[in-house]
PASEBA-1860 file (N, C-alpha, C; in nm, 3 decimals):
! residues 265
1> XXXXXXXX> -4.359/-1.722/0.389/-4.489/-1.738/0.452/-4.522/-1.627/0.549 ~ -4.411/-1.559/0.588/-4.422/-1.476/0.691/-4.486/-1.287/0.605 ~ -4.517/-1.292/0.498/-4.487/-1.173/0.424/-4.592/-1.183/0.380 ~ -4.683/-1.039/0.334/-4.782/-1.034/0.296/-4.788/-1.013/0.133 ~ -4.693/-0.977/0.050/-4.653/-0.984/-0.053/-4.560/-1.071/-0.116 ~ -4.577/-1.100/-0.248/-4.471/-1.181/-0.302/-4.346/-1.110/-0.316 ~ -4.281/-1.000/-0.338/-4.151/-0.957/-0.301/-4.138/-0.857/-0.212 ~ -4.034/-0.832/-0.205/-3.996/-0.718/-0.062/-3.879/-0.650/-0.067
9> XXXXXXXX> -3.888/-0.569/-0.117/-3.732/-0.437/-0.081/-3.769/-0.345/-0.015 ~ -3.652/-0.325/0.061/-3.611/-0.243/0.176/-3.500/-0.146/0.124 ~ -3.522/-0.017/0.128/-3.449/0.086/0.095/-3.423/0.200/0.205 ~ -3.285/0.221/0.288/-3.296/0.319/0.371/-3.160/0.421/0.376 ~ -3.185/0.516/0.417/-3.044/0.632/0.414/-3.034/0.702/0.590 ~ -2.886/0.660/0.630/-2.882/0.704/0.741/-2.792/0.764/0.796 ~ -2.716/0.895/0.851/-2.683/0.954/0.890/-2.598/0.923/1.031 ~ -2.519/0.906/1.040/-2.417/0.870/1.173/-2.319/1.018/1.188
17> XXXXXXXX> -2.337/1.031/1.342/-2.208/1.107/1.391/-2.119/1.056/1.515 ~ -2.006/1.028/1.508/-1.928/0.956/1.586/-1.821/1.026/1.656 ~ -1.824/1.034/1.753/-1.730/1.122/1.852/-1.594/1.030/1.949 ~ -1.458/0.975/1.862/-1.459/0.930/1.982/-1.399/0.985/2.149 ~ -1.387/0.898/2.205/-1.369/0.971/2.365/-1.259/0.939/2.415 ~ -1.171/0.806/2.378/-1.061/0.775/2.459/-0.941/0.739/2.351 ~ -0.950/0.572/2.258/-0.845/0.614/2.120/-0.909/0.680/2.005 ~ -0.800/0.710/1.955/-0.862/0.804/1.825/-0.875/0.953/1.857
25> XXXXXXXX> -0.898/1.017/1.972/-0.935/1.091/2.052/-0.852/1.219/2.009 ~ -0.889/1.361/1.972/-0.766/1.458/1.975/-0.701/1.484/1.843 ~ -0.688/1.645/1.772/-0.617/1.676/1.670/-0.497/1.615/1.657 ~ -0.410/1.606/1.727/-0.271/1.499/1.724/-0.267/1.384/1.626 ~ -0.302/1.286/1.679/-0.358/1.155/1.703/-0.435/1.132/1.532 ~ -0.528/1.251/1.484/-0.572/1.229/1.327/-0.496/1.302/1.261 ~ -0.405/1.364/1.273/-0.320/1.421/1.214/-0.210/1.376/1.178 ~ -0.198/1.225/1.253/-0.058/1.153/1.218/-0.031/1.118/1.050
33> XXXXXXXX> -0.194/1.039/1.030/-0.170/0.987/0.851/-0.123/1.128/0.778 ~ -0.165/1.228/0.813/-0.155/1.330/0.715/0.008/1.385/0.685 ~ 0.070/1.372/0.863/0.250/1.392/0.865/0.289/1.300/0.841 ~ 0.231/1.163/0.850/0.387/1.079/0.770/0.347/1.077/0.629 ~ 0.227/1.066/0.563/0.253/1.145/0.410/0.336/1.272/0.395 ~ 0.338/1.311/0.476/0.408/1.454/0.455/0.545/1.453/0.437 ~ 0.564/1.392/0.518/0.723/1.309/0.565/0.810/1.249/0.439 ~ 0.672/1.154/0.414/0.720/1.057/0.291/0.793/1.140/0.138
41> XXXXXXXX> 0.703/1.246/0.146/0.733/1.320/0.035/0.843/1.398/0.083 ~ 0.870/1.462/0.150/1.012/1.564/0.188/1.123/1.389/0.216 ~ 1.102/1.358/0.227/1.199/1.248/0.204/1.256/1.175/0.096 ~ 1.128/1.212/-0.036/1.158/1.149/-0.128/1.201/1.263/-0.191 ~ 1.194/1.418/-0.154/1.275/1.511/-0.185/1.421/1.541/-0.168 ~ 1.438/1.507/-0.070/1.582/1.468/-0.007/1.608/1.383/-0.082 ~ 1.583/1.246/-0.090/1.682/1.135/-0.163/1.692/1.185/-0.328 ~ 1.592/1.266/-0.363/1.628/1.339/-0.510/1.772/1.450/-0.510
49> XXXXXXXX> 1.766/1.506/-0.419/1.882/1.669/-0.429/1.969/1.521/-0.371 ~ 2.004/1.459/-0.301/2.104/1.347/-0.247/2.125/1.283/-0.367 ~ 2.086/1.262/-0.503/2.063/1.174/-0.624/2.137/1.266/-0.728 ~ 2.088/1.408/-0.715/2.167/1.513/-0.797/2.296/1.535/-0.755 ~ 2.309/1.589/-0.630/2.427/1.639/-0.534/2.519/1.527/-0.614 ~ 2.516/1.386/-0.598/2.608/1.292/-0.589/2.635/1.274/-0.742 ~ 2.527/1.279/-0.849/2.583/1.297/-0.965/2.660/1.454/-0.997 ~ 2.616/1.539/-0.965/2.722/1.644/-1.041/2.843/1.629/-0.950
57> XXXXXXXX> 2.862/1.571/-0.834/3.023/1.501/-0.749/3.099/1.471/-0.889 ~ 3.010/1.341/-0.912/3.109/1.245/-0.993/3.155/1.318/-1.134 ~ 3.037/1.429/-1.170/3.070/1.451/-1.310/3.241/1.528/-1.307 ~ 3.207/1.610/-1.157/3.327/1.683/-1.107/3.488/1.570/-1.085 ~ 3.442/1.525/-1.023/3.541/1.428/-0.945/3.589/1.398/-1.110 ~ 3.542/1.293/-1.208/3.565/1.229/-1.313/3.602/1.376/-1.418 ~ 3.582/1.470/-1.403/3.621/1.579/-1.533/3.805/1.581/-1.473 ~ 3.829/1.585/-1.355/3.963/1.637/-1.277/4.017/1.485/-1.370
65> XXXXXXXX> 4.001/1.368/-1.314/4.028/1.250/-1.352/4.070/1.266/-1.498 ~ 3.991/1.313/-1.604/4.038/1.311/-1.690/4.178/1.426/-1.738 ~ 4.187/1.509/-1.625/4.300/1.636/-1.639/4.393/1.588/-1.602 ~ 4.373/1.494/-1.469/4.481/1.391/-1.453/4.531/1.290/-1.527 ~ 4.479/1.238/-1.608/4.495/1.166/-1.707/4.583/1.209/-1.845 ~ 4.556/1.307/-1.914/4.616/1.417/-1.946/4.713/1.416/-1.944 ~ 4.733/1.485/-1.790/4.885/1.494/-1.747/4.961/1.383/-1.725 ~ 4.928/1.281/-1.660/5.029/1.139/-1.704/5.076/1.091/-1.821
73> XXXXXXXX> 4.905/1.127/-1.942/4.988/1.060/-2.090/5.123/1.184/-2.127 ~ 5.089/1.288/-2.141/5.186/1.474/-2.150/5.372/1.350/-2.104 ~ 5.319/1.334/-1.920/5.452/1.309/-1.801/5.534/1.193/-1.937 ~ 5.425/1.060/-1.961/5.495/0.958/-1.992/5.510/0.979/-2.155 ~ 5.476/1.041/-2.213/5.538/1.091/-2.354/5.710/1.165/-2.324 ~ 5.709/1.262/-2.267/5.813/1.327/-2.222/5.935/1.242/-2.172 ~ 5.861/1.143/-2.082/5.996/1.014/-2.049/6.046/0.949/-2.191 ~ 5.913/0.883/-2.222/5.989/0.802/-2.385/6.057/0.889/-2.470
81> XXXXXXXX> 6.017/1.019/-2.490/6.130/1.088/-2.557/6.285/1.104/-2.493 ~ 6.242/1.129/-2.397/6.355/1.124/-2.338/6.423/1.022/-2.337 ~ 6.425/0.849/-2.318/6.447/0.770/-2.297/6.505/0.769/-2.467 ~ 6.434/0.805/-2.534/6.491/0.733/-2.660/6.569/0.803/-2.721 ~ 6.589/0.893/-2.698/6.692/1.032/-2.744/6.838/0.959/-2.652 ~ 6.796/0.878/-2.561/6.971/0.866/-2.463/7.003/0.687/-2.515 ~ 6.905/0.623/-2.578/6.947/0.508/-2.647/6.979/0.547/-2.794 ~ 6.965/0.682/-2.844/6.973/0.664/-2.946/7.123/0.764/-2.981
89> XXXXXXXX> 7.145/0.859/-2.835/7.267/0.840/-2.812/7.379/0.741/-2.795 ~ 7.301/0.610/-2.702/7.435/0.530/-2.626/7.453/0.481/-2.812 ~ 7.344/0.462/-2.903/7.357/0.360/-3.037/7.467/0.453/-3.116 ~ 7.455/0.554/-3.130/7.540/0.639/-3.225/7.708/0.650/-3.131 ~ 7.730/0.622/-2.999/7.835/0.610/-2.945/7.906/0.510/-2.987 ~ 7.832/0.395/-2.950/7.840/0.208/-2.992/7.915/0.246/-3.142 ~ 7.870/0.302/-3.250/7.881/0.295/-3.382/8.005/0.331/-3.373 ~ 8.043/0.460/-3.308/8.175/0.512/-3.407/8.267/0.461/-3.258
97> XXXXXXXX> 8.228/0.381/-3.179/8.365/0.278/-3.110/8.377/0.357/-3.027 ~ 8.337/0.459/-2.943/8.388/0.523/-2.841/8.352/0.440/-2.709 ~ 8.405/0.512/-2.578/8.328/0.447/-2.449/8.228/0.482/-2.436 ~ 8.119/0.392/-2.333/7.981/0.430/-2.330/7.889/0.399/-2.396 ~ 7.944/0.322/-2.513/7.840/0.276/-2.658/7.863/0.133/-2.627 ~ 7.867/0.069/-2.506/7.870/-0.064/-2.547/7.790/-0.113/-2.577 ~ 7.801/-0.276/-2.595/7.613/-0.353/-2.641/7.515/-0.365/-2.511 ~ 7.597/-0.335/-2.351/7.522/-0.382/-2.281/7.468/-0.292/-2.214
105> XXXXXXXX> 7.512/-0.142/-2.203/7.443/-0.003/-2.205/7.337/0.040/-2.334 ~ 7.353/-0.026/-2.452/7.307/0.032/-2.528/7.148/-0.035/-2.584 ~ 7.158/-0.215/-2.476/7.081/-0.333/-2.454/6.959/-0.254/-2.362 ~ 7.008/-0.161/-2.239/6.957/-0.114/-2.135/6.885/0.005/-2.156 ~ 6.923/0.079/-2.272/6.878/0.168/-2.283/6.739/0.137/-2.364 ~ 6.794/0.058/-2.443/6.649/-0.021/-2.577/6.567/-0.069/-2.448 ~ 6.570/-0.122/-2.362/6.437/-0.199/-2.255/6.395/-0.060/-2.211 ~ 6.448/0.027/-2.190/6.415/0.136/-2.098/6.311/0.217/-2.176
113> XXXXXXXX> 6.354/0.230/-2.320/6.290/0.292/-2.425/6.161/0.215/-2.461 ~ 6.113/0.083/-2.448/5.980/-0.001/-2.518/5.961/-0.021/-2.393 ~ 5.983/-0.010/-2.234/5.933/0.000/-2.146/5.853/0.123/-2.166 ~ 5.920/0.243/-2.152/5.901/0.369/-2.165/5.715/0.378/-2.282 ~ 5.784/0.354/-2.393/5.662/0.328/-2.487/5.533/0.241/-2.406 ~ 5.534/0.117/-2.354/5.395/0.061/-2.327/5.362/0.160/-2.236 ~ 5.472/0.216/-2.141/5.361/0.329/-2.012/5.303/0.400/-2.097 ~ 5.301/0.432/-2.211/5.241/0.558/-2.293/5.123/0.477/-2.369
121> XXXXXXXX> 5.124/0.382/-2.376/5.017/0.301/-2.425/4.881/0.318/-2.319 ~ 4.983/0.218/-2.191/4.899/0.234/-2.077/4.809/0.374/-2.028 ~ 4.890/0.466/-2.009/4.860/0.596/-1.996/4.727/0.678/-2.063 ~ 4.746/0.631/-2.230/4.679/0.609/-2.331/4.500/0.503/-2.286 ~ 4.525/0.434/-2.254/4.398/0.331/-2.260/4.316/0.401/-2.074 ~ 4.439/0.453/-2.051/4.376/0.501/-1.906/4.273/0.634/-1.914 ~ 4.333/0.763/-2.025/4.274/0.845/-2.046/4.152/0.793/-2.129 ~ 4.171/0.709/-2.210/4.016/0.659/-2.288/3.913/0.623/-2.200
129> XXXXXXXX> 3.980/0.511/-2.113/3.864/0.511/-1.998/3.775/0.630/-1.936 ~ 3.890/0.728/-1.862/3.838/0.775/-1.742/3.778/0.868/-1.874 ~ 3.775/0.931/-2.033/3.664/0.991/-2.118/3.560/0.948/-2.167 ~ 3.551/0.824/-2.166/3.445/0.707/-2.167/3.363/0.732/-2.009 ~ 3.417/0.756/-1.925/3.302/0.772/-1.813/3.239/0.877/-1.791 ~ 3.322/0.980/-1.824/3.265/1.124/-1.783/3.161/1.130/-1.943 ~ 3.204/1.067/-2.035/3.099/1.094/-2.146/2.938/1.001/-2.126 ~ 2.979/0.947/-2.044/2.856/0.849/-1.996/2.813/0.918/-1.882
137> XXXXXXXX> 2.866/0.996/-1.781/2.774/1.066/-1.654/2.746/1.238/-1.742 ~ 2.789/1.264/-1.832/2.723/1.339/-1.945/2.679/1.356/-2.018 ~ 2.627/1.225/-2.057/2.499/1.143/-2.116/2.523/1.213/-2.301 ~ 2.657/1.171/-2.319/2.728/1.222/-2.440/2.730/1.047/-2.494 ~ 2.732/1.060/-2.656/2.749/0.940/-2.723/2.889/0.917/-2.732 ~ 2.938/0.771/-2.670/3.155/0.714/-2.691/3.142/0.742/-2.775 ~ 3.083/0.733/-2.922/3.155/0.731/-3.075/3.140/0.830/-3.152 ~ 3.189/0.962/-3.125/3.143/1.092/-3.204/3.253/1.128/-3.295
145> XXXXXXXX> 3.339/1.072/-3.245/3.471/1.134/-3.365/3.532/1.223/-3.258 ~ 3.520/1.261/-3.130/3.531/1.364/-3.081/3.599/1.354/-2.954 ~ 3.688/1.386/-2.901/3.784/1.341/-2.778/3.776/1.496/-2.659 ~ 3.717/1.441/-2.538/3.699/1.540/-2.461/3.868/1.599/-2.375 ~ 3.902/1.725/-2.393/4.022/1.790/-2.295/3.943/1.866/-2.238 ~ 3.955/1.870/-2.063/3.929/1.980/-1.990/4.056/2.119/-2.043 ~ 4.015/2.200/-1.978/4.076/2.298/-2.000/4.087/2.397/-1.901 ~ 4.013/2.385/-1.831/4.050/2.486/-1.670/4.162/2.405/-1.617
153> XXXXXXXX> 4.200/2.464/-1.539/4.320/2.438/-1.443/4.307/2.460/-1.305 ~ 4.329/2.367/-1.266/4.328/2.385/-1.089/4.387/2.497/-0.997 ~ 4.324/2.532/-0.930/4.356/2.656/-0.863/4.493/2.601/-0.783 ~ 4.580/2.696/-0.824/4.730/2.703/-0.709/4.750/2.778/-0.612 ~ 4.612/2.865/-0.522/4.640/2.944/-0.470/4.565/2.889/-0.336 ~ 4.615/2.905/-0.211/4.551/2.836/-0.072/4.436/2.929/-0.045 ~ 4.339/2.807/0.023/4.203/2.843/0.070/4.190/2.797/0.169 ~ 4.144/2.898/0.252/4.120/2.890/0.385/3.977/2.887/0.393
161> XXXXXXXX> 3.934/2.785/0.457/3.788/2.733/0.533/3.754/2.788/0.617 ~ 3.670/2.794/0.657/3.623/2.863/0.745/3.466/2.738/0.808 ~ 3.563/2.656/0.881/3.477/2.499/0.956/3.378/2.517/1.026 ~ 3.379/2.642/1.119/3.248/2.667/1.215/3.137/2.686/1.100 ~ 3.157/2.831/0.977/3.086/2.781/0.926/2.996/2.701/0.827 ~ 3.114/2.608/0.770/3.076/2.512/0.724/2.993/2.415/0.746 ~ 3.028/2.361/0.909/2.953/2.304/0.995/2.796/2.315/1.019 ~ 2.803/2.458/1.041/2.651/2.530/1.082/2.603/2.497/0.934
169> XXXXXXXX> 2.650/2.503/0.821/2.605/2.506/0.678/2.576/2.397/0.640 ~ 2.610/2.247/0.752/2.598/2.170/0.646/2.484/2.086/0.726 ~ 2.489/2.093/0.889/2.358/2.054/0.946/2.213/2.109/0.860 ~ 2.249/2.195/0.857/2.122/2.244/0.815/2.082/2.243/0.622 ~ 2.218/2.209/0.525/2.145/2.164/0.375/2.184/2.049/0.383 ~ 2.243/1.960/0.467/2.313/1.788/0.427/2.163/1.733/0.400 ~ 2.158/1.692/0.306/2.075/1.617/0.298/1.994/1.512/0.374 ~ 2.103/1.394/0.389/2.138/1.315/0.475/2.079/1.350/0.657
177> XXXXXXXX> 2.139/1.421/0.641/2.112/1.471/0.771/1.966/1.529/0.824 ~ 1.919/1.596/0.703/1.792/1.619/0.707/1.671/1.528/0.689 ~ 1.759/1.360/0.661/1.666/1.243/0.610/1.613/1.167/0.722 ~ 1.774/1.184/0.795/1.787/1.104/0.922/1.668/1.219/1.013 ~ 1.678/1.331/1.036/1.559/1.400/1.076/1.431/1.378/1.039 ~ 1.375/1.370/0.927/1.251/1.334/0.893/1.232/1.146/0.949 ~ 1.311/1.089/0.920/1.267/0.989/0.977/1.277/0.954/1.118 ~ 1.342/1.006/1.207/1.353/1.060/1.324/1.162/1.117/1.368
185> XXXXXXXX> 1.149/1.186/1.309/0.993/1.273/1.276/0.902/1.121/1.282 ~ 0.929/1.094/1.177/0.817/0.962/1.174/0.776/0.871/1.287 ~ 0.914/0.817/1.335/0.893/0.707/1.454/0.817/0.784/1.554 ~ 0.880/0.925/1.554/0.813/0.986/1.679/0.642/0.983/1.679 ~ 0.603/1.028/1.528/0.468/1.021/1.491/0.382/0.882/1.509 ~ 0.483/0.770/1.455/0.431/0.637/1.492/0.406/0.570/1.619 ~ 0.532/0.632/1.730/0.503/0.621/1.829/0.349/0.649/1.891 ~ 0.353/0.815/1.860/0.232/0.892/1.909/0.077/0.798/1.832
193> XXXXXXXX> 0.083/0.758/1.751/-0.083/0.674/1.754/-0.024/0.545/1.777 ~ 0.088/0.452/1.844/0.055/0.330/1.859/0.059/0.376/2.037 ~ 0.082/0.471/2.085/0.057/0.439/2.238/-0.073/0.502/2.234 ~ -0.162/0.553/2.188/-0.309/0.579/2.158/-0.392/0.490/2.149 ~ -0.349/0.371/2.071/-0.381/0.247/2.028/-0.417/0.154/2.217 ~ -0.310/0.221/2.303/-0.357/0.173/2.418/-0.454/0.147/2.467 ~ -0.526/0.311/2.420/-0.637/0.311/2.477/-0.783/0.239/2.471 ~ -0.856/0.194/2.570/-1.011/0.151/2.511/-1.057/0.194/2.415
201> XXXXXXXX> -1.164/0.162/2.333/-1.192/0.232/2.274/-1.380/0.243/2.306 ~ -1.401/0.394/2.333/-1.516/0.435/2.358/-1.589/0.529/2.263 ~ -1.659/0.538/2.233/-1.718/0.640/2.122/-1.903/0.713/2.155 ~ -1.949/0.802/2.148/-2.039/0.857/2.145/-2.070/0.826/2.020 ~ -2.248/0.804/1.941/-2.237/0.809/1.828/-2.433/0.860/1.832 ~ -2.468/0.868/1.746/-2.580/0.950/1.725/-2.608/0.915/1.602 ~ -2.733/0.800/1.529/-2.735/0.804/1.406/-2.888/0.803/1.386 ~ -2.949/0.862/1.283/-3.090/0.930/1.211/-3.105/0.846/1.097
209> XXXXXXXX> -3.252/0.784/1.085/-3.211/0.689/0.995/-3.397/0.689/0.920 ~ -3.388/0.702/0.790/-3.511/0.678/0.721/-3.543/0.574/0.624 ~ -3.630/0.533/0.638/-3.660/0.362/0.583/-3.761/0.386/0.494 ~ -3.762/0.284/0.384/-3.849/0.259/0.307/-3.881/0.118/0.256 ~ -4.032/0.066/0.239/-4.018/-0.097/0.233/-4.140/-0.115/0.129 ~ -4.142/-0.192/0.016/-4.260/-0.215/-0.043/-4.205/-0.354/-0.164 ~ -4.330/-0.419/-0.203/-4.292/-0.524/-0.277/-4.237/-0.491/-0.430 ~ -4.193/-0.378/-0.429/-4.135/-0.317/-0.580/-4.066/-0.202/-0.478
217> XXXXXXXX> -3.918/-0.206/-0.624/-3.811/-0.088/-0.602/-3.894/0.019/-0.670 ~ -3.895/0.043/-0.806/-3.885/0.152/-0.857/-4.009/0.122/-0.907 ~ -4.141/0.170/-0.854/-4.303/0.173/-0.957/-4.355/0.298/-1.024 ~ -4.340/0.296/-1.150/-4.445/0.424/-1.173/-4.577/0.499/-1.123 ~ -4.626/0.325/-1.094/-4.788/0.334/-1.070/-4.809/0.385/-0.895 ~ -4.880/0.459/-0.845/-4.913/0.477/-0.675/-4.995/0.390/-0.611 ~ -4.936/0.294/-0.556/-5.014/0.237/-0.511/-4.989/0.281/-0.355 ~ -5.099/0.198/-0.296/-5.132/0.226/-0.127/-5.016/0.198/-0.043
225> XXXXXXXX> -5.021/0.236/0.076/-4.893/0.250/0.182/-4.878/0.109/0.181 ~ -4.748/0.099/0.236/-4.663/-0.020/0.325/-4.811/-0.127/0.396 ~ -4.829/-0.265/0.413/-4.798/-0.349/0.290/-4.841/-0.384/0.212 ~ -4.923/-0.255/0.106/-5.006/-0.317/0.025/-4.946/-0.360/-0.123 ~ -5.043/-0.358/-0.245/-5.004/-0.447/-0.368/-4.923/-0.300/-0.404 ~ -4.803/-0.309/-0.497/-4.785/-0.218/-0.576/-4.703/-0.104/-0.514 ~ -4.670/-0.142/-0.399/-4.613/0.027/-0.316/-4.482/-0.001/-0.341 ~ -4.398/0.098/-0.339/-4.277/0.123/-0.377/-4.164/0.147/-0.258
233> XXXXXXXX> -4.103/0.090/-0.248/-3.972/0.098/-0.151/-3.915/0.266/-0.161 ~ -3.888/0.296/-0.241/-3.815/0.469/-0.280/-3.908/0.575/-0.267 ~ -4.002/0.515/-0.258/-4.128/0.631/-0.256/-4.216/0.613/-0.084 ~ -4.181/0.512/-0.078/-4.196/0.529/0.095/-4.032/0.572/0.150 ~ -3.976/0.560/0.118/-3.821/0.660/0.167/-3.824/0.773/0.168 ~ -3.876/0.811/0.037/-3.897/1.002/0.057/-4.022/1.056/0.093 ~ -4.121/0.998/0.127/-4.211/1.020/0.169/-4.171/1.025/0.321 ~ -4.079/1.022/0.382/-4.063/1.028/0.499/-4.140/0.968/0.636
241> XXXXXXXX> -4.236/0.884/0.588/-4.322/0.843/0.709/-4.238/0.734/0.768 ~ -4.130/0.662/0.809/-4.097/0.574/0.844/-3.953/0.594/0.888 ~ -3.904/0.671/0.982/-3.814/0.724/1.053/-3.767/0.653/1.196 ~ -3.643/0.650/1.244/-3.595/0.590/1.364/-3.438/0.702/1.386 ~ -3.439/0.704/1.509/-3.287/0.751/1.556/-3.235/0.667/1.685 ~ -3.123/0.689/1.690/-3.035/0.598/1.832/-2.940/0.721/1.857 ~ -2.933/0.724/1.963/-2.806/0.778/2.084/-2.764/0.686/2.143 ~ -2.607/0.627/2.165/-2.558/0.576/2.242/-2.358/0.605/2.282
249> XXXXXXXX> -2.333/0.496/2.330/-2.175/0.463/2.373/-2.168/0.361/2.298 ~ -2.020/0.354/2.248/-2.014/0.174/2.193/-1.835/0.210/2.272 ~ -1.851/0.073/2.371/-1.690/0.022/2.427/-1.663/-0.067/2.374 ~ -1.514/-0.086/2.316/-1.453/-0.201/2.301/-1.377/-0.208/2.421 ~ -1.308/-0.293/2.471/-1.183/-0.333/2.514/-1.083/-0.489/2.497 ~ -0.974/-0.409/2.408/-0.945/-0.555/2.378/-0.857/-0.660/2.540 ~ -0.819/-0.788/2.522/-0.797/-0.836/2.633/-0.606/-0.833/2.601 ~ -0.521/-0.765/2.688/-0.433/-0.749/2.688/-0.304/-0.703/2.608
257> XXXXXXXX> -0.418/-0.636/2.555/-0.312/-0.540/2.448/-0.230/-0.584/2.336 ~ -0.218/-0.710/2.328/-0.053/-0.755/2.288/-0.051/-0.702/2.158 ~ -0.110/-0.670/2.051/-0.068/-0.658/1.921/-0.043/-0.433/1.953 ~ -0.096/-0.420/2.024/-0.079/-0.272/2.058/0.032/-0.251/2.120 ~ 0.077/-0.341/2.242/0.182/-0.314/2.303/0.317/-0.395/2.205 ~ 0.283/-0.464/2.147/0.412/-0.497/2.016/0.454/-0.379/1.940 ~ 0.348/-0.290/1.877/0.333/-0.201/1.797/0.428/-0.065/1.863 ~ 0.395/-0.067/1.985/0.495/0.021/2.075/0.599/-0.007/2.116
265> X> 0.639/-0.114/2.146/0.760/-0.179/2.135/0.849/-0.157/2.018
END
């Protein structure tokens, strides 16, 4: 009842500039979102070289494992031969009746000998393992027909370290160390906008604003200004006759901080 037409749209575009004065305030302070993205990513760089570093460890650590392995089945082959070469002495003693061939040396020697044999079994199922792992952190197929031997050999010759600068070498690529730094970085950053957050909040703002109003959005036809039959909301917008601006302050202040002073806490 209040309207001089049967419909009514309102169409307007307006322009704000906002300055603030106390939080928010200062290159610092908007610069935080941008460093802990920054952060986030050199961190998720670090836990990658920390992800590599630790796999080529193991591929290392597990290749030795298998040289060691190696050498135990080599050690415990060498015993059972041995072992069975001196039962198969005490047996050929036993035979032609001499001393030394009795049944109960020659009883001792047979346990010593199928003892001897399962360590070589054992030894055996140990090297399958520890080539079963290194063929899995070498992303090699278990069933190729194909049995991995290292073949380098461990260095026998002493190395001297040199700890100072190792030390200096490792602050500065440890990973770890460089993680605990970046996140170190962060709190500090988080700190810096939640004690900002202290502040009131005051703002300068300045906004320009152009209006348009008619009982149709979009008309082909021209009809007469604002409020007659037929005028167009978009076409009194760019026609520019119907303009307003504001200058002001807008204060908040919240009442006792608590979710700000938690945040700093």
């Amino acid at each position: 009842p209040n309207i001089a037409v049967l419909s009514d749209w309102l169409a307007n575009f307006e322009a704000e500039v906002r300055q603030p004065l106390l939080r928010g305030r200062g290159t610092q302070v908007n610069r935080v979102p941008v460093v802990l993205a920054r952060i986030r990513t050199d961190v998720s760089l670090a836990d990658f070289e920390c992800s590599v570093r630790d796999h080529v460890r193991s591929i290392e650590n597990t290749y030795w494992e298998t040289y060691f392995a190696y050498r135990a089945l080599e050690a415990a082959k060498q015993r059972r031969d041995s072992v069975h070469h001196i039962w198969r002495a005490t047996k050929t003693i036993g035979l032609a009746g001499r001393e030394g061939g009795e049944a109960q040396r020659e009883a001792l020697a047979r346990q010593e000998y199928f003892q001897a044999k399962a360590s070589v079994e054992a030894a055996l199922v140990d090297l399958f393992q520890v080539e079963n792992r290194l063929r899995f952190l070498l992303g090699l197929a278990p069933t190729d027909g194909r049995l991995i031997r290292p073949i380098d050999e461990p260095l026998n010759t002493n190395v001297a370290f040199d700890w100072h600068m190792i030390l200096n070498e490792t602050l500065c690529r440890n990973c770890e160390v460089r993680i605990k730094r970046w996140h170190i970085k962060q709190r500090e950053m988080e700190l810096i906008a939640a004690r900002n957050n202290l502040l009131p909040q005051l703002d300068a703002f300045g906004t320009y604003r152009w209006l348009g109003r008619g009982d149709e959005l979009l008309n082909h036809k021209r009809g007469p200004d604002f409020p007659g039959v037929d005028s167009d909301a978009y076409e009194q917008l760019f026609d520019g006759d119907f303009q307003e601006w504001q200058l002001g302050f807008e204060f908040t202040l919240p009442v006792g901080f608590r979710r700000e002073l938690a945040a700093v806490r």
